[in-house]
C-alpha positions as CSV (number, residue, x, y, z in Angstrom):
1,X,0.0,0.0,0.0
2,X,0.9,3.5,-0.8
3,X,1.8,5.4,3.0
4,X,-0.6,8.3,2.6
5,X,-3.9,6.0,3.1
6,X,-5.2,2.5,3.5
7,X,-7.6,0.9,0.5
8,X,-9.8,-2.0,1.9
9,X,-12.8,-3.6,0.0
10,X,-16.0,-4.4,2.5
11,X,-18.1,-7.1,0.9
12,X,-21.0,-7.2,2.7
13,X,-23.3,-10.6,3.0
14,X,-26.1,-11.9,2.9
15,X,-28.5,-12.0,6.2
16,X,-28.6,-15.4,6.8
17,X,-24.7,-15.6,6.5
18,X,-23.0,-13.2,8.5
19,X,-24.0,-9.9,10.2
20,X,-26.4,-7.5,9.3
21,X,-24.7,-4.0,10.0
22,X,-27.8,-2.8,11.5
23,X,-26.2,-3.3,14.8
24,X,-22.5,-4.4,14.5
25,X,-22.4,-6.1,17.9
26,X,-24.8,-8.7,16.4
27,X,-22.9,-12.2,16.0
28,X,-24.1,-15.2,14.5
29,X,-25.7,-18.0,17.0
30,X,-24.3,-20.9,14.3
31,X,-20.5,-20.3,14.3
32,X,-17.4,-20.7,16.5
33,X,-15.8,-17.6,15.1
34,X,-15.5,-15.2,18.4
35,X,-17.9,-12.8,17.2
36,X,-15.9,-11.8,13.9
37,X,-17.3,-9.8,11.3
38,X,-16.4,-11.6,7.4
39,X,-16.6,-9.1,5.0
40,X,-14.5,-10.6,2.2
41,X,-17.8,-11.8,0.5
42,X,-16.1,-11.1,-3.3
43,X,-12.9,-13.5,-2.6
44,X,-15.2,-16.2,-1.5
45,X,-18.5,-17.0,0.3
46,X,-19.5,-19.9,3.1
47,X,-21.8,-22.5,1.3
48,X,-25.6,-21.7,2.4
49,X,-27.0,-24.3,4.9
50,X,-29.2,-25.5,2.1
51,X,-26.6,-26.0,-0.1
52,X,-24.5,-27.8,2.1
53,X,-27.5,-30.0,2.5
54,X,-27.8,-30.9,-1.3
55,X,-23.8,-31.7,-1.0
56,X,-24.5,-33.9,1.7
57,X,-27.3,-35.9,0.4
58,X,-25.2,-36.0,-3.2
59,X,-22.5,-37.7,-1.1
60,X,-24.6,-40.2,0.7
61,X,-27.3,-41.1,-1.8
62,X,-26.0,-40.0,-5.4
63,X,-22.3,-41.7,-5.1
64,X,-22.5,-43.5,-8.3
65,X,-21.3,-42.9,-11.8
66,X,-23.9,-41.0,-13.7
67,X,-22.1,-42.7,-16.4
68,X,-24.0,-46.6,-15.0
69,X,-27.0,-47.6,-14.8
70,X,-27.1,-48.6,-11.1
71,X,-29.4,-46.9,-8.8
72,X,-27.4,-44.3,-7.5
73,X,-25.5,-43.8,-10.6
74,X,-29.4,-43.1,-11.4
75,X,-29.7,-40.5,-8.8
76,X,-26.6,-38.9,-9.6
77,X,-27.6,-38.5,-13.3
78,X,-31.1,-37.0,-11.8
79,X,-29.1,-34.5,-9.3
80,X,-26.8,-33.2,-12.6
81,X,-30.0,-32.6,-14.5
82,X,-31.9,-30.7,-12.2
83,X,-28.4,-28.5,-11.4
84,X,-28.3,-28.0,-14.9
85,X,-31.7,-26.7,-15.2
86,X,-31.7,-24.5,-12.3
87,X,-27.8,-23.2,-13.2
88,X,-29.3,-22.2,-17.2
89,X,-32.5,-20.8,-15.7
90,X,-30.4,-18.6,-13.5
91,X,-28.3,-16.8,-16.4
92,X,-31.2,-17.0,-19.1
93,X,-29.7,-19.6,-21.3
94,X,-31.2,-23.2,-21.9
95,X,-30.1,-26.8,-19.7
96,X,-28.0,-27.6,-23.0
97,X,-26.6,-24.3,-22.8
98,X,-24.5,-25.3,-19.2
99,X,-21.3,-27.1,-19.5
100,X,-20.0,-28.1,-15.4
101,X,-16.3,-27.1,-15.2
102,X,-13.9,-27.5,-11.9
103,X,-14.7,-23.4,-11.5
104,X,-14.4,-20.2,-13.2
105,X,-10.5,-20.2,-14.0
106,X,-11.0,-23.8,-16.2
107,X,-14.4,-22.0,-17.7
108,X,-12.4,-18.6,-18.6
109,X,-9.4,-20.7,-20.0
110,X,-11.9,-23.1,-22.0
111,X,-13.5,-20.3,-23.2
112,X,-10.2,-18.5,-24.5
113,X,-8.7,-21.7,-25.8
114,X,-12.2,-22.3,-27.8
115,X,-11.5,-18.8,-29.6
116,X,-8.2,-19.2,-30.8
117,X,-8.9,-22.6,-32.2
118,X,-12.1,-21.8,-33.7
119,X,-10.2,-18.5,-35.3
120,X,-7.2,-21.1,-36.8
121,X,-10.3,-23.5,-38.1
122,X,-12.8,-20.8,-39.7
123,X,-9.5,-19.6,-41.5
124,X,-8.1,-22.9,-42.4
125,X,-11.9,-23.4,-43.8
126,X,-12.3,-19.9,-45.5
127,X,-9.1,-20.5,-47.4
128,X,-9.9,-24.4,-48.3
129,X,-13.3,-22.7,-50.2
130,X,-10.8,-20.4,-52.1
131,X,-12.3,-17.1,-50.6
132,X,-8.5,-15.7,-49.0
133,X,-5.8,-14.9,-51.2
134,X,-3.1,-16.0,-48.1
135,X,-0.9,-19.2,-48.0
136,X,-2.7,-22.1,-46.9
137,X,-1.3,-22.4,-43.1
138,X,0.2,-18.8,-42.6
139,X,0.3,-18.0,-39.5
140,X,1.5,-14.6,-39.8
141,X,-2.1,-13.4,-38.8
142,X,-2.7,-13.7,-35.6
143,X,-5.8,-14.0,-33.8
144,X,-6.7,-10.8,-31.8
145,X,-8.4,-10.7,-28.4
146,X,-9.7,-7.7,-26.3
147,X,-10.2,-7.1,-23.0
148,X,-10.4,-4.7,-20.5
149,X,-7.6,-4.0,-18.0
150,X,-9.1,-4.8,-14.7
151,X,-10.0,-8.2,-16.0
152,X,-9.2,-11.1,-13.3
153,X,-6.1,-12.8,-13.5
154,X,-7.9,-16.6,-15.1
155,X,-8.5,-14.0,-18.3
156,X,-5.6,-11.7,-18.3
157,X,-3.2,-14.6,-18.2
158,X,-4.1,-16.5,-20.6
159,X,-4.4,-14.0,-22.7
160,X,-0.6,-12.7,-21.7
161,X,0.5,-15.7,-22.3
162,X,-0.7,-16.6,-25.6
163,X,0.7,-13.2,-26.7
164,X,4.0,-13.8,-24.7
165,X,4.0,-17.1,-27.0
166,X,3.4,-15.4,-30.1
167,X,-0.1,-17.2,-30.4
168,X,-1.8,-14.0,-30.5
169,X,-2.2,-10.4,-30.4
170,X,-3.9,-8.8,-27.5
171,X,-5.4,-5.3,-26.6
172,X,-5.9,-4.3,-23.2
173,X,-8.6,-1.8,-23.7
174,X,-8.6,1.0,-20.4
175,X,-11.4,1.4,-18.3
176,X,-12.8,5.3,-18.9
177,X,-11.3,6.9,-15.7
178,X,-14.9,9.1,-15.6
179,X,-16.9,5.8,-15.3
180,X,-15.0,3.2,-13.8
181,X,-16.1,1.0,-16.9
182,X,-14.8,0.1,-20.1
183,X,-16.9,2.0,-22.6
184,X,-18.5,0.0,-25.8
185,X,-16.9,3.1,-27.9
186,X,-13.5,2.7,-26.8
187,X,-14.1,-1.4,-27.1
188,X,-15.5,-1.2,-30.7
189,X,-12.1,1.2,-31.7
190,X,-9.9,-1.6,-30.5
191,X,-11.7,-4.1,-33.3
192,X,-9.0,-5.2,-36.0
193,X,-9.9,-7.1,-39.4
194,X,-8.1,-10.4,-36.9
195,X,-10.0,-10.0,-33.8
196,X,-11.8,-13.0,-32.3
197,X,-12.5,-12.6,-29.0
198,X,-14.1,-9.9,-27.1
199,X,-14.1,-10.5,-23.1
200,X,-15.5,-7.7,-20.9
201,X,-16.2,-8.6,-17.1
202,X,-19.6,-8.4,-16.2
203,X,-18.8,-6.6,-12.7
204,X,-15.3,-5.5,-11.3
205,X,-14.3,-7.3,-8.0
206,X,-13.1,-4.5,-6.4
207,X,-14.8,-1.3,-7.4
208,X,-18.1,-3.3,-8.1
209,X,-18.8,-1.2,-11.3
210,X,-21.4,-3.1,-13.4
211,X,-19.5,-3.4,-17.2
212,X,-22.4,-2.3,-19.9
213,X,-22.2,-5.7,-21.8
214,X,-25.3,-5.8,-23.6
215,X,-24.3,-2.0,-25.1
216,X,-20.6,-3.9,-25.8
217,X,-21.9,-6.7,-27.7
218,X,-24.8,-4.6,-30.0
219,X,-21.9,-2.0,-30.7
220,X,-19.4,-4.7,-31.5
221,X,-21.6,-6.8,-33.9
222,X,-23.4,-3.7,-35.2
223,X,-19.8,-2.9,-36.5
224,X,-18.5,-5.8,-37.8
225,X,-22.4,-7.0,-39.4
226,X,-20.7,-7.1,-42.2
227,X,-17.9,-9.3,-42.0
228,X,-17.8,-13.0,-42.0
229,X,-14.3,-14.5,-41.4
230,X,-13.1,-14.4,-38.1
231,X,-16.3,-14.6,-36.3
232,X,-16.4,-12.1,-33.1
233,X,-17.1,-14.4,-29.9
234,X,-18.1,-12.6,-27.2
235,X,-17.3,-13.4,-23.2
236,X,-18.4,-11.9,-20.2
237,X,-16.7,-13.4,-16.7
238,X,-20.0,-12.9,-14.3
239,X,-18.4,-14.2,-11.4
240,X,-19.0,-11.0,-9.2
241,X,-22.3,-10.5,-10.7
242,X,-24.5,-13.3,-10.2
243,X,-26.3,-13.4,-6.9
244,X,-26.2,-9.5,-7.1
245,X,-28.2,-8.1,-10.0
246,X,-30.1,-10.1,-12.5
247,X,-27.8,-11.7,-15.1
248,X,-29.4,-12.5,-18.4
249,X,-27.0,-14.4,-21.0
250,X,-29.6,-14.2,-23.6
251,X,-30.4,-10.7,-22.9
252,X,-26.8,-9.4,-22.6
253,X,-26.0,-10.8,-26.3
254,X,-23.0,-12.7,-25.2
255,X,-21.6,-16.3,-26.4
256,X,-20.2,-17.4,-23.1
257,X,-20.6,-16.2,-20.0
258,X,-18.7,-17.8,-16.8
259,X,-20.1,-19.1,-13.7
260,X,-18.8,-19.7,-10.0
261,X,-20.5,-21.0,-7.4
262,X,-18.5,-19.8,-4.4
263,X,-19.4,-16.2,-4.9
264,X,-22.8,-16.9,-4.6
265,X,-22.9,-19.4,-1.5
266,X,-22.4,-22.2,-3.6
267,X,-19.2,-25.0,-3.5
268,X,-16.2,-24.5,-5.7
269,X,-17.4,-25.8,-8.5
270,X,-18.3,-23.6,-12.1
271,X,-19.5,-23.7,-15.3
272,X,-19.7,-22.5,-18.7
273,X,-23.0,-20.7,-20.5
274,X,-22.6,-21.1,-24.2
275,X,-25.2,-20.5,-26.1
276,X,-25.6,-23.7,-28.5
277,X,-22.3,-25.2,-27.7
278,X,-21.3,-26.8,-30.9
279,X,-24.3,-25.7,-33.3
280,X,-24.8,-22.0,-32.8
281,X,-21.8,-21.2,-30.6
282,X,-18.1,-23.2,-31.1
283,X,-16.9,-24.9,-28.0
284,X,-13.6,-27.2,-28.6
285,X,-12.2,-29.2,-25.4
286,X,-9.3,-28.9,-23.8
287,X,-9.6,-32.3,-21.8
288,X,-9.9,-35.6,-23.8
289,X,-11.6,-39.1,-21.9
290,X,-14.7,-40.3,-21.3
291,X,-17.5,-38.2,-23.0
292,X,-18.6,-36.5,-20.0
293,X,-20.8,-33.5,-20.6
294,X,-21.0,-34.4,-23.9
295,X,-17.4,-34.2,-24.9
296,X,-16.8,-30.7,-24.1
297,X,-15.2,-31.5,-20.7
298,X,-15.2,-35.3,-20.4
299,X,-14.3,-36.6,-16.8
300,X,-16.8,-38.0,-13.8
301,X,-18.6,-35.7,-13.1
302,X,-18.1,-34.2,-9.4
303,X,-22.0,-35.2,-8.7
304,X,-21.7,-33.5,-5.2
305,X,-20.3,-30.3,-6.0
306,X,-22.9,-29.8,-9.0
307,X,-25.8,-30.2,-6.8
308,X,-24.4,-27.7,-4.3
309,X,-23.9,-25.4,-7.3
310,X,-27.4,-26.3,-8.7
311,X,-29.1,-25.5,-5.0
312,X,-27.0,-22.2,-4.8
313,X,-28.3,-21.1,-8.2
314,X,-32.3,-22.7,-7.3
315,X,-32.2,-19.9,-4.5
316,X,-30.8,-17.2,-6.7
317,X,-33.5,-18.1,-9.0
318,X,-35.9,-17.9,-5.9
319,X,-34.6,-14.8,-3.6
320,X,-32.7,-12.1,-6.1
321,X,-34.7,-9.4,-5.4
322,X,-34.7,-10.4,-1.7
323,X,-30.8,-10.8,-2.1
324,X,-30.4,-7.1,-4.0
325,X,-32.1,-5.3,-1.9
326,X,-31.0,-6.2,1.4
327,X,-27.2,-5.8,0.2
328,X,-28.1,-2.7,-1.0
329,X,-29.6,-1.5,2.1
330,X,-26.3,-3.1,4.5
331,X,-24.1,-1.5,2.0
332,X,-25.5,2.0,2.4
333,X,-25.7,1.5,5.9
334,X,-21.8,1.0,6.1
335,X,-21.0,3.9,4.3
336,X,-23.3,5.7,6.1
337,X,-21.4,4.8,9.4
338,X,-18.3,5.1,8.0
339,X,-18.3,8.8,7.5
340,X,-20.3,9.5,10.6
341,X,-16.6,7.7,12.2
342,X,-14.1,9.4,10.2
343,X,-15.6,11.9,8.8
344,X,-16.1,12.7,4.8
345,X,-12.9,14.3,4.4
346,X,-10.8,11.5,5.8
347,X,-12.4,8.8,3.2
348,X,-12.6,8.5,-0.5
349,X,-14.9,5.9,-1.6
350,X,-13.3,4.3,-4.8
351,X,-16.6,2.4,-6.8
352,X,-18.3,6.1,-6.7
353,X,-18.6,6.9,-10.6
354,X,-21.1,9.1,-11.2
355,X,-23.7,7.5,-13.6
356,X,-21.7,4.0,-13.2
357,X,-24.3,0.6,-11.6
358,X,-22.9,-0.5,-8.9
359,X,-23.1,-4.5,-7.6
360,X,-25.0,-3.6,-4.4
361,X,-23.0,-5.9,-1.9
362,X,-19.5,-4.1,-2.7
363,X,-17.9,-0.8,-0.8
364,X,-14.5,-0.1,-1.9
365,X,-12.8,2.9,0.6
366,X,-9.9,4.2,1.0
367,X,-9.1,5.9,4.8
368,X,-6.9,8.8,4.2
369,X,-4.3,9.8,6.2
370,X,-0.2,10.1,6.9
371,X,1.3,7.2,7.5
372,X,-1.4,4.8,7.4
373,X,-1.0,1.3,5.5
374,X,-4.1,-0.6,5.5
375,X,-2.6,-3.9,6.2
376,X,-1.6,-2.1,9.6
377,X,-5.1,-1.1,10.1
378,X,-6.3,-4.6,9.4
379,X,-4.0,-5.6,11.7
380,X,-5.5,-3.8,14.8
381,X,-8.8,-5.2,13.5
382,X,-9.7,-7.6,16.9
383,X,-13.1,-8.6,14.7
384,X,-13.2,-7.4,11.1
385,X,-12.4,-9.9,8.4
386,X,-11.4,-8.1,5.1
387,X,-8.6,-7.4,2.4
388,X,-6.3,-4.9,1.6
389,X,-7.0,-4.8,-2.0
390,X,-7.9,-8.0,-3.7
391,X,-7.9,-11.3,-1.7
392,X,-6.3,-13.3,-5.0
393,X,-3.2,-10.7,-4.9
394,X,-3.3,-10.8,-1.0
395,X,0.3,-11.4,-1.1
396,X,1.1,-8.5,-2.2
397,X,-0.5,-6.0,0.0
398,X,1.8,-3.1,-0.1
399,X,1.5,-2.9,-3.7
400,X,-1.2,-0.4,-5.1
401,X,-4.3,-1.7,-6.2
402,X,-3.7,-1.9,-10.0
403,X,-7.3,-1.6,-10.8
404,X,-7.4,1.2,-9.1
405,X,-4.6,2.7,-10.5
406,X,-6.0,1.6,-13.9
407,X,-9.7,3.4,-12.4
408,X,-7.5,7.1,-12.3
409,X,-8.2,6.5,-8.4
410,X,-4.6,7.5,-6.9
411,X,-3.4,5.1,-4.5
């Protein structure tokens, strides 16, 4: 952390998980944890009761190989079906739509790796018809991705690395320093005759500032309507999202969109949305075996963690607005106290864009002051449970917050 302030993200929860800050001497009856106060919800979330439930009774009564035809390979094929239905109803999409995945950092990678192959394929098929004038096999075109620079590390990665390995060519297109977001203008300029991929969060982890997808993807295919060879895919990583606002795959235009279950009070399981995988929508794997889910991502299926990710999502489906509103209203109520303590000129509050949506569950502050580093402050914390900065780059807290450098917010 810079020494002039400290920078801490406060994820509030949900009421039946943790405190509600309506009185923060309240502690939870169900846990052994001294009273503390967890409000690191956007690094990770406790599995609800029910879901932990539908683990359980997986475990016990669903054990079998969805891939026999036993009795509880039976059940276990039953449990899958049901998580797949309640995971596609959840983001808009169809059951055929949901592909299971270890989490969101296989789904993101599956995703990326589907792009560059399908880019290499439509080409070698283009030029096979005799429609492209290059060598058969050049590969002095490379495919182009964009994405935006506060992007989470499973899709900035990737994409570094195919670029560091000369696989392909990436922009990094800068979130607007006005808005916090990255603006379909400045995503539609980056668009070159080789781009295949464009991945835009759906919400930032750390500011909380809701990405305008649905404007992203009309802008980018209003642009390139006209072109046929490479095919634009479009991505959104709704990790932070779901269990927030309302997330509508369908709606928002996108090809893939990524799933996690342990931001939402589900296990650490994931999945892929793709919209027609194989028919409307290309999806190649990157694991080869059995045939699981359809060949996409062959392996046994993890029947437990898939009906804790299926309950997670059947309670999202039944208790959004129940969910968005109270967040919403704890949130507030934080901030709320948090100047009355230090007062306004002693805080900066770092998701405040004007005209940028917010996920309601996220306050991002920074205390101001001389000398004060926030993994200091933490320290002194005898109850408080929270990050300096992002919990995935927690070893590195006295480094700035790059998204927040990459926001204009000085740190």
């Amino acid at each position: 952390m810079c020494e002039n302030h400290a920078h801490h993200s406060f994820l509030p929860d949900y009421s039946h998980w943790g405190h509600s800050f309506g009185n923060l001497n309240d502690v939870d009856d169900d846990d052994d944890d001294d009273g503390r106060i967890y409000m690191d919800y956007n690094a990770t979330t406790p599995m609800d009761p029910e879901v932990i439930d539908a683990v359980t009774t997986a475990m016990r009564q669903a054990w079998g190989n969805p891939s026999s035809n036993n009795m509880p390979a039976v059940k276990a094929r039953d449990i899958i079906n049901l998580a797949r239905e309640s995971v596609s109803r959840m983001v808009g999409g169809k059951p055929e739509d949901i592909i299971f995945t270890s989490g969101g950092t296989e789904a993101n990678n599956l995703m990326m790796h589907t792009a560059v192959k399908h880019y290499w394929k439509s080409r070698e098929s283009v030029e096979n018809e005799g429609l492209n004038s290059a060598p058969h096999n050049d590969t002095t075109t490379l495919p182009h991705i964009v994405i935006s620079n506060v992007e989470h590390d499973s899709i900035r990665l990737p994409a570094l690395n195919l670029q560091l390995e000369g696989k392909a060519e990436v922009t990094y297109v800068a979130v607007s320093k006005a808005t916090g977001r990255a603006e379909p203008e400045d995503v539609v300029a980056a668009i070159r005759p080789n781009t295949c991929l464009v991945s835009i969060m759906t919400a930032n982890n750390e500011t909380g500032i809701v990405m305008p997808i649905k404007e992203i993807c009309q802008r980018v295919r209003a642009a390139t309507k006209q072109r046929t060879h490479p095919r634009i895919l479009l991505h959104t990583d709704a990790a932070q999202a779901i269990g927030k606002i309302s997330v509508d795959a369908r709606d928002m235009g996108v090809d893939y969109l990524t799933i996690v279950g342990h931001k939402f009070y589900g296990p650490r399981a994931g999945a892929l949305y793709v919209n027609g995988p194989g028919t409307t929508t290309p999806l190649y794997p990157m694991l080869f075996g059995g045939g699981q889910e359809r060949n996409f991502r062959p392996g046994t299926e993890n029947t437990a963690m898939i009906a804790g990710l299926g309950k997670a999502a059947e309670l999202v489906n039944t208790h959004l607005p129940e969910y968005e509103s109270h967040l919403s209203d704890i949130r507030g109520y934080l901030e709320e106290r948090l100047v009355a303590v230090f007062g306004e000129d002693k805080l900066r509050f770092n998701g405040h864009f004007p005209g940028s949506e917010r996920i309601p569950n996220t306050c991002n502050v920074s205390i101001l002051g001389s000398g004060i580093v926030g993994r200091r402050v933490l320290a002194t914390c005898r109850r408080l449970l929270a990050s300096v900065g992002a919990a995935c780059h927690s070893g590195q807290v006295d480094r700035p917050s790059c998204i927040l450098l990459s926001c204009g917010v000085p740190v």
